[in-house]
Residue, then its C-alpha position, 0 to 999 in steps of 0.5 A: x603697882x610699880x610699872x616695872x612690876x606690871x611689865x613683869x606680870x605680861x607674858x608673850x602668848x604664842x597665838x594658841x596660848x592666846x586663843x586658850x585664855x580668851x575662850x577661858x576667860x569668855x567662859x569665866x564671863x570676864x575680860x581676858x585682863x581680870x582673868x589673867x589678873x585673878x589667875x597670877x593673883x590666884x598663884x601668887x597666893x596659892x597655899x600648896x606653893x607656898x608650902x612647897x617653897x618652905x619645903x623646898x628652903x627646908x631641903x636646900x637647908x639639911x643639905x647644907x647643914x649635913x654637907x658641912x657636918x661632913x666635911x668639918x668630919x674630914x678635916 
């Protein structure tokens, strides 16, 4: 992994946040940098986000389609 990437994927915690991932990663039975490895992984790979993104690129597409259908009318 490209280092710029691996900056990218560390995130400031306020202290709360930080005490949050380390009790969930103690329960998990795994070290605080595989459970936030598998969580970002894990979100990377989510099939409900990346059906949401196509569906939001659907959306944004029809708008821009019926907006030029529109003002091609107008002229």
């Amino acid at each position: 992994m490209d280092l710029a990437q691996a900056q990218a994927l560390s995130a400031p915690l306020t202290a709360a946040e930080h005490d949050q991932v380390q009790r969930a990663a103690a329960i998990a039975g795994q070290s605080m940098e595989e459970f936030v490895r598998a969580a970002v992984l894990d979100a990377a790979t989510d099939p409900f986000l990346d059906a949401l993104e196509r569906a939001a690129d659907t959306v944004a597409a029809r708008a821009r389609t019926e907006l030029i259908q529109h003002n091609y009318a107008e002229a």
